[in-house]
VEXFI-185386 format. One line per field, with one value per residue: x, y negated, z negated of N, C-alpha, C, O, CB in turn; residue number from 0. Coordinates in nm, 2 decimals. Each point is the difference from the previous one (the first is absolute). Glycine has a CB too. Example, Ala and Ser with C-alpha at 12.3 -4.5 7.8 and 13.67 -1.06 7.14 Angstrom:
n.c1: 1.32, 0.15
n.c2: 0.57, -0.23
n.c3: -0.78, 0.19
ca.c1: -0.09, 0.09
ca.c2: -0.12, -0.11
ca.c3: 0.00, 0.00
c.c1: 0.09, -0.08
c.c2: -0.12, -0.11
c.c3: 0.00, -0.08
o.c1: 0.10, 0.05
o.c2: 0.00, -0.11
o.c3: -0.07, -0.01
cb.c1: -0.29, 0.07
cb.c2: 0.12, 0.17
cb.c3: -0.05, 0.23
seq: 0, 1
***
This chain:
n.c1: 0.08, 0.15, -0.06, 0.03, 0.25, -0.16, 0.25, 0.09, 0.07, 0.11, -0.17, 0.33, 0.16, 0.07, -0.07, -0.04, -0.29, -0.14, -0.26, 0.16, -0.24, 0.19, 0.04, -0.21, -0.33, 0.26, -0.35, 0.06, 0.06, 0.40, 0.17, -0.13, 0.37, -0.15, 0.38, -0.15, -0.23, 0.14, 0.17, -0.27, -0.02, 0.25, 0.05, -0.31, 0.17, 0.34, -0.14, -0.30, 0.13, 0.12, -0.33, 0.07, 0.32, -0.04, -0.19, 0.22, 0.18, -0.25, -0.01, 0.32, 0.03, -0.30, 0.21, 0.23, 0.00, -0.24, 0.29, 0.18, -0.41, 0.03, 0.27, 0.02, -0.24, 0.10, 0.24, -0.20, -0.01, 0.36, 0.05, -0.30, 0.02, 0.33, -0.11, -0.16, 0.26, 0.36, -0.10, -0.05, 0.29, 0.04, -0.26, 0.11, 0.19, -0.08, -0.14, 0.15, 0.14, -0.18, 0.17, 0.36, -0.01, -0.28, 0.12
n.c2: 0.12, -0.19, -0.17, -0.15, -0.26, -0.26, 0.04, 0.02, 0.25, 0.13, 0.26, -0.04, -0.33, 0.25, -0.21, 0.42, 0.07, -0.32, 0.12, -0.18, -0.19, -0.31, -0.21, -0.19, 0.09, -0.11, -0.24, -0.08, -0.12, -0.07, 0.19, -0.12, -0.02, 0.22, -0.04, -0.19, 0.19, 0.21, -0.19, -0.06, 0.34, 0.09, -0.30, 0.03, 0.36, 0.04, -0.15, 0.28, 0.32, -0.24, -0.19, 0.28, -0.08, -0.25, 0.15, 0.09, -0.40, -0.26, 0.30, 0.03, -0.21, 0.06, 0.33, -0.13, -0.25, 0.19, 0.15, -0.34, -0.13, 0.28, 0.06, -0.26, 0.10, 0.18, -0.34, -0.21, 0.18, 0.11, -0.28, -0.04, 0.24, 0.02, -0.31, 0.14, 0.17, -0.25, -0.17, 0.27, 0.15, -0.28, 0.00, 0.24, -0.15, -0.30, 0.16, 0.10, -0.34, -0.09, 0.15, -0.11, -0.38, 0.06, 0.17
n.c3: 0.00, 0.19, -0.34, 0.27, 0.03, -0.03, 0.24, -0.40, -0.03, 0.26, -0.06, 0.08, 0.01, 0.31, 0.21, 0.10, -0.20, 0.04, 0.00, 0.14, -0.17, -0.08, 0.22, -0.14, 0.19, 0.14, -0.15, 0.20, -0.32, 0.03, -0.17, -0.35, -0.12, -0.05, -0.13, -0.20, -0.13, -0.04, -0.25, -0.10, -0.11, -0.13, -0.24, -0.03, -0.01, -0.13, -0.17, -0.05, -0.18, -0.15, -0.10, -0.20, -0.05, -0.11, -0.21, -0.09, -0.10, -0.22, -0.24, -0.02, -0.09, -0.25, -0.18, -0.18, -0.20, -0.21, -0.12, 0.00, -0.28, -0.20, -0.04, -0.03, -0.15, -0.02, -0.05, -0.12, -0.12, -0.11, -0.14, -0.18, -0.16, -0.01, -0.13, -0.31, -0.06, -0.04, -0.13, -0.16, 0.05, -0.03, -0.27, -0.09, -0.04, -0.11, -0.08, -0.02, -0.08, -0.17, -0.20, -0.02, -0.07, -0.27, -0.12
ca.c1: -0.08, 0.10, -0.12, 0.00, 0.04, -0.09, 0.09, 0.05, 0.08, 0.03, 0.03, 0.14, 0.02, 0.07, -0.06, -0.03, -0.10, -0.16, -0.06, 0.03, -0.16, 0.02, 0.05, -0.07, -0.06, 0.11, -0.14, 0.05, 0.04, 0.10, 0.05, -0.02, 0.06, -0.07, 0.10, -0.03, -0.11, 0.00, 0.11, -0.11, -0.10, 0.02, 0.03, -0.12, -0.03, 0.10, -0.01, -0.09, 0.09, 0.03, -0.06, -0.01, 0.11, 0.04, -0.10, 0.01, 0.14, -0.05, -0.06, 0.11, 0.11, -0.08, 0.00, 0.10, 0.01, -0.09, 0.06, 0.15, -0.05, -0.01, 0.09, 0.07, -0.06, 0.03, 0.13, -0.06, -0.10, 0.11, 0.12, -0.04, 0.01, 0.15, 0.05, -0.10, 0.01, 0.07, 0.00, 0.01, 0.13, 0.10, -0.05, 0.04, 0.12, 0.00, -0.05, 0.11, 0.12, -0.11, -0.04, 0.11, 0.11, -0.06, 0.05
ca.c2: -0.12, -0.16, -0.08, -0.10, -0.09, -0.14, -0.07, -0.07, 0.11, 0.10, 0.11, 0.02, -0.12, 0.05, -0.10, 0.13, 0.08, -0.10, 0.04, -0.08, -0.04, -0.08, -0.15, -0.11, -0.02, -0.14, -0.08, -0.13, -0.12, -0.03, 0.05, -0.08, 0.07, 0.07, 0.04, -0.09, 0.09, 0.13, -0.02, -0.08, 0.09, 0.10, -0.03, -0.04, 0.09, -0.02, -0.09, 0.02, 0.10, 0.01, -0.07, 0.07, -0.01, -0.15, 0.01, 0.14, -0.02, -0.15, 0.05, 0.03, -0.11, -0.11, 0.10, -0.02, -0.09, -0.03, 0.11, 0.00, -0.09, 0.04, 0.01, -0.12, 0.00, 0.15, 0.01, -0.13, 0.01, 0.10, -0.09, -0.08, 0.03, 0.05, -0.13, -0.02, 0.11, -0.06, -0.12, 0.04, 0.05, -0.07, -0.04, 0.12, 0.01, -0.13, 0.06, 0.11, -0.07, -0.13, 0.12, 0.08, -0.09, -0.02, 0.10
ca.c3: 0.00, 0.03, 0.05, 0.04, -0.06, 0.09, 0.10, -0.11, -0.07, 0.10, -0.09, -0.07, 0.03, 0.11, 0.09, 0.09, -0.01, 0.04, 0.11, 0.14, -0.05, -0.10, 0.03, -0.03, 0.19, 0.06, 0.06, 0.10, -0.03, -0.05, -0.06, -0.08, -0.15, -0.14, -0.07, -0.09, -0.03, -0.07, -0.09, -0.10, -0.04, -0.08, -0.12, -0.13, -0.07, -0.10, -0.13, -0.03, -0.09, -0.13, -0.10, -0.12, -0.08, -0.04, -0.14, -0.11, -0.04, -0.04, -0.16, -0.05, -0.04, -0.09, -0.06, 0.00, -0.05, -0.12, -0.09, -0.06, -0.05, -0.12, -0.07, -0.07, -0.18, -0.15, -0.08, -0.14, -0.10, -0.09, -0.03, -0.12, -0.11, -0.08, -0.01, -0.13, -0.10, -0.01, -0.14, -0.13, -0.07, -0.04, -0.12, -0.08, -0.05, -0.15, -0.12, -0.11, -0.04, -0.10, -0.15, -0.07, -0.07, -0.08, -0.12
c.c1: 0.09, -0.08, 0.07, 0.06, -0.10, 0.14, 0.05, 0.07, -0.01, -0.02, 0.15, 0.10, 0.11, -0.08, 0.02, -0.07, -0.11, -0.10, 0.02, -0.16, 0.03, 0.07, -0.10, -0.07, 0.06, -0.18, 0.05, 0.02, 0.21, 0.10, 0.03, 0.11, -0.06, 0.10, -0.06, -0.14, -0.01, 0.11, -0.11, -0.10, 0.05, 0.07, -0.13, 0.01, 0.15, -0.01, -0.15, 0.01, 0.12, -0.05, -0.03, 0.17, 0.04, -0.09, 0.04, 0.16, -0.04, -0.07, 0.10, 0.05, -0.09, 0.01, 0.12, 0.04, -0.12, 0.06, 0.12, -0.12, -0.03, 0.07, 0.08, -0.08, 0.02, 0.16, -0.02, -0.02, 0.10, 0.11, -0.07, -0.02, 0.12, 0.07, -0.09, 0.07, 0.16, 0.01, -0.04, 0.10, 0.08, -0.08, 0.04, 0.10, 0.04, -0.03, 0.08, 0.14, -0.04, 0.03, 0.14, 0.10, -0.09, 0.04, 0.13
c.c2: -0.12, -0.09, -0.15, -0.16, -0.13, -0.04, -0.06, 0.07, 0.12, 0.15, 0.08, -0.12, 0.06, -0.02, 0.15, 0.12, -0.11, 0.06, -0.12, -0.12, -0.12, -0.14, -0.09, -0.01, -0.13, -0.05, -0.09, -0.14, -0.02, 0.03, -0.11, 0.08, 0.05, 0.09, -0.07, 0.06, 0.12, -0.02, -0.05, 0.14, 0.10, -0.04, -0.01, 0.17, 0.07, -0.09, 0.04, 0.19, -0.03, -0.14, 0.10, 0.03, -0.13, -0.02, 0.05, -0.12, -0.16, 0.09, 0.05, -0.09, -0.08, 0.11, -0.01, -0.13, 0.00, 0.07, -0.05, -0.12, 0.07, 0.06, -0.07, -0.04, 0.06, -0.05, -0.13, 0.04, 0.13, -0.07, -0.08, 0.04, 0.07, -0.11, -0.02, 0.09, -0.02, -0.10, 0.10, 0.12, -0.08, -0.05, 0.10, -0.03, -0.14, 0.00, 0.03, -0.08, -0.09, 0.09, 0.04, -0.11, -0.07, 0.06, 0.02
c.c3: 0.00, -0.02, 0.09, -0.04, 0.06, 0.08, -0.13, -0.06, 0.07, -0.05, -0.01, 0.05, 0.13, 0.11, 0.15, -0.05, -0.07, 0.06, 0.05, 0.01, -0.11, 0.04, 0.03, 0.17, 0.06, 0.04, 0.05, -0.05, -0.08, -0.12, -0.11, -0.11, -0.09, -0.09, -0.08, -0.09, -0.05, -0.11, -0.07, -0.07, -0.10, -0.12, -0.08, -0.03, -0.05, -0.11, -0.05, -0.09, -0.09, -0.11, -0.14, -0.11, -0.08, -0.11, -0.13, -0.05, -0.05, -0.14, -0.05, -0.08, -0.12, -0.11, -0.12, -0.13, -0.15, -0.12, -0.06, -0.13, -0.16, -0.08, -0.07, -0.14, -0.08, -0.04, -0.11, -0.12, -0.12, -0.09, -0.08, -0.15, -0.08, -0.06, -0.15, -0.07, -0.03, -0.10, -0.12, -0.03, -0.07, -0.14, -0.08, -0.07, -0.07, -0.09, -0.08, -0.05, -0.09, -0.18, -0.04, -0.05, -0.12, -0.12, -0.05
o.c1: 0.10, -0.10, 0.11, -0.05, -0.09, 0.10, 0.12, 0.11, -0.11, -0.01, 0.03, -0.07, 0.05, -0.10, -0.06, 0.01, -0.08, 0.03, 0.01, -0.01, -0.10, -0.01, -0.07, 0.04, 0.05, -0.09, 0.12, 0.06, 0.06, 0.02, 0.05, 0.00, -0.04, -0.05, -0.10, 0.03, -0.08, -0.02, -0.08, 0.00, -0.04, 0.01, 0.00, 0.04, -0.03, 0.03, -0.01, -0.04, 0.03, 0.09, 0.01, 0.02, 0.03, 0.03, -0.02, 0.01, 0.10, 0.02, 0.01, 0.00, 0.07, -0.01, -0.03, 0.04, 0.02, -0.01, 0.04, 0.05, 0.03, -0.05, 0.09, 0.04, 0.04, 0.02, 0.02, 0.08, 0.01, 0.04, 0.06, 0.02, 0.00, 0.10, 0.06, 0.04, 0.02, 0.07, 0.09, -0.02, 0.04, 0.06, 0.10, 0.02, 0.06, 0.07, 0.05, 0.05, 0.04, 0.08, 0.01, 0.09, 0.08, 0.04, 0.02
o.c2: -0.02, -0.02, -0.03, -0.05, 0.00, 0.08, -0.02, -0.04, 0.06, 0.00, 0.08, -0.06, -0.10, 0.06, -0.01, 0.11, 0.05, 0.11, -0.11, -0.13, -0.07, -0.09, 0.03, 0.03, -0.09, 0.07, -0.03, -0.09, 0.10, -0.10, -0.10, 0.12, -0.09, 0.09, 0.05, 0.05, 0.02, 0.10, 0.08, 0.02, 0.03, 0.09, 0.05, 0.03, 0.01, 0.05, -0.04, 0.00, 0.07, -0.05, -0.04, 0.00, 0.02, -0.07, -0.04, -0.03, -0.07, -0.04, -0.04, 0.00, -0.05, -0.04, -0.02, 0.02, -0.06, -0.05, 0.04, 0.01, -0.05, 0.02, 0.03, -0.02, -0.04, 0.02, -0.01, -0.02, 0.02, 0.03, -0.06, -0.07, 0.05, 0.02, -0.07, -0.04, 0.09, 0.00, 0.06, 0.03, 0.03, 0.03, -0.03, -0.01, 0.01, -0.05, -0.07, 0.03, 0.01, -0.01, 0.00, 0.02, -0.06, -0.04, 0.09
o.c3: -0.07, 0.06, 0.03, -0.09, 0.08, 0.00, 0.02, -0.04, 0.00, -0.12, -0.10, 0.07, 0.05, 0.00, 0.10, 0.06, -0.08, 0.03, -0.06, 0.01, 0.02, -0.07, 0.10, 0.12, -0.08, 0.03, 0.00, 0.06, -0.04, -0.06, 0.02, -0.03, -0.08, -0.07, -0.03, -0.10, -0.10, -0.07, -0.06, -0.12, -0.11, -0.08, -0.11, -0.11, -0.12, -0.11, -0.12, -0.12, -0.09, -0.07, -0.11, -0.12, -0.12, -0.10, -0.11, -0.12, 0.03, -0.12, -0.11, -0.13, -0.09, -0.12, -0.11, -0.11, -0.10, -0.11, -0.11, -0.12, -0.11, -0.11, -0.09, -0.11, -0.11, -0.12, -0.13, -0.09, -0.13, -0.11, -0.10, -0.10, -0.11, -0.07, -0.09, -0.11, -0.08, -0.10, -0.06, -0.12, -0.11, -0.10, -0.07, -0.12, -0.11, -0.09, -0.09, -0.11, -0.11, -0.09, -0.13, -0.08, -0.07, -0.11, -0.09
cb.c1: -0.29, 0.25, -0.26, -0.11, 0.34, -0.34, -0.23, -0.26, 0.08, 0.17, -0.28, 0.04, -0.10, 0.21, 0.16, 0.19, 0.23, 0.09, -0.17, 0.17, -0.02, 0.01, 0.27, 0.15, -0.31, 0.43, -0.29, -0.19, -0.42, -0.15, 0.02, -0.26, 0.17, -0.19, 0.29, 0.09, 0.03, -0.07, 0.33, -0.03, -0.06, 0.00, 0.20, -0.25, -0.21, 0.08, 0.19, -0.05, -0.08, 0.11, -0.12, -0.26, 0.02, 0.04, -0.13, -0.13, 0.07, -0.08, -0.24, 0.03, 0.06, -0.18, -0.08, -0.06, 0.10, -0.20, -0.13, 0.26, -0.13, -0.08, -0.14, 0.05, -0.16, -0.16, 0.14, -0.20, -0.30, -0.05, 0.09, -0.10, -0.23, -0.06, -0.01, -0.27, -0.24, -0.07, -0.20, -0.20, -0.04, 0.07, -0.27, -0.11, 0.00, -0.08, -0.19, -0.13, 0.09, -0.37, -0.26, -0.11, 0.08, -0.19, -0.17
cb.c2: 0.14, 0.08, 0.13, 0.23, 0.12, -0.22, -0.04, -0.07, -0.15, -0.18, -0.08, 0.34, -0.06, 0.07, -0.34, -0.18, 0.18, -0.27, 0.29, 0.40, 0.34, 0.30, 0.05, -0.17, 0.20, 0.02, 0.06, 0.20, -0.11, -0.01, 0.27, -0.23, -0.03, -0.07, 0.00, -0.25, -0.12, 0.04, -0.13, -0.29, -0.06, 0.06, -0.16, -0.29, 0.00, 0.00, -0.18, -0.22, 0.05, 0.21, -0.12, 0.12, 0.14, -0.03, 0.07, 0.40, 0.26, -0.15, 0.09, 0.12, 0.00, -0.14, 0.15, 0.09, -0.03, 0.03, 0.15, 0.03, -0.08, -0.04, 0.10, -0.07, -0.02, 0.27, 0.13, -0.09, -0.08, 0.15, 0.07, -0.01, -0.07, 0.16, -0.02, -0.01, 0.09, 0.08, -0.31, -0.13, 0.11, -0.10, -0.09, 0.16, 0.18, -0.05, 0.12, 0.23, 0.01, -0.06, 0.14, 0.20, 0.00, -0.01, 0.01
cb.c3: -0.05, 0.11, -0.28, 0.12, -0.12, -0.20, 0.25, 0.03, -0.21, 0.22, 0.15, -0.09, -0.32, -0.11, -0.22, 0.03, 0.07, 0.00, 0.01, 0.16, -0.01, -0.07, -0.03, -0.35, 0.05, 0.11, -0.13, 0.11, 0.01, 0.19, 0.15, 0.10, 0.10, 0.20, 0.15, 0.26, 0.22, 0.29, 0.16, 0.30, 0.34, 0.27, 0.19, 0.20, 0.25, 0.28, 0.22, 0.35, 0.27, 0.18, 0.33, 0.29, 0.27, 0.32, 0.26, 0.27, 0.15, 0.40, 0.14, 0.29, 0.35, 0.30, 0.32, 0.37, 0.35, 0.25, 0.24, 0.39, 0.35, 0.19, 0.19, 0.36, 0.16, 0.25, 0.35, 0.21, 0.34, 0.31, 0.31, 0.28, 0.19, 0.23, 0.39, 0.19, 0.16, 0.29, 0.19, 0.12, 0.24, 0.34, 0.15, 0.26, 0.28, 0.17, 0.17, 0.25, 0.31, 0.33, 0.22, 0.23, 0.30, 0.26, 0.18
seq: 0, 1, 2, 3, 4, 5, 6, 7, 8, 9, 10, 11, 12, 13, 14, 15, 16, 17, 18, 19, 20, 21, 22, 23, 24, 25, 26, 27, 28, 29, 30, 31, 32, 33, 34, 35, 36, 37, 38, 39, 40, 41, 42, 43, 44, 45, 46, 47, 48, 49, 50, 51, 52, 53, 54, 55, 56, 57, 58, 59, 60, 61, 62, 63, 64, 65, 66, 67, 68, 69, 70, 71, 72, 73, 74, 75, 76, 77, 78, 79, 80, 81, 82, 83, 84, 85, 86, 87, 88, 89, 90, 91, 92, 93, 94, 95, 96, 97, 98, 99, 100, 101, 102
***
């Protein structure tokens, strides 16, 4: 079974097992540039396949930055409280020096 190609996408790119049947029809009116156009085409749609990727890798990155945010907070809130439980040691311990030069 053989399939079938278009004049755009061929079905194989070896220009000696073409069908012959496939070359563009020649008309009488004047031969118009449509290079420019099919470039144009076949980029929107290239840039149209890869609109989902450019998505996935924008949620990533928004992924990314939200987790490096929350670990900045958790190390805060860690450093804040080693910073509390720090001080009142240091009191503690004025305390206890306080009480032993008293005595």
């Amino acid at each position: 079974m053989s399939t079938l190609g278009t004049i755009d996408r061929p079905a194989t790119h070896d220009p000696q097992k073409q069908d012959q049947n496939m070359t563009p029809p020649i008309s009488e009116t004047p031969a118009r540039d449509t290079s420019g156009a099919t470039e144009s085409s076949q980029n929107r749609t290239l840039e149209m396949q890869l609109i989902p990727e450019a998505l996935a890798r924008a949620h990533m990155n928004d992924r990314l930055h939200e987790a490096e945010t929350e670990r900045r907070a958790l190390r805060l809130a860690a450093a804040r409280r080693m910073q509390r439980r720090a001080e009142r040691a240091s009191l503690r311990a004025r305390r206890a020096l306080a009480m032993a030069v008293m005595h």
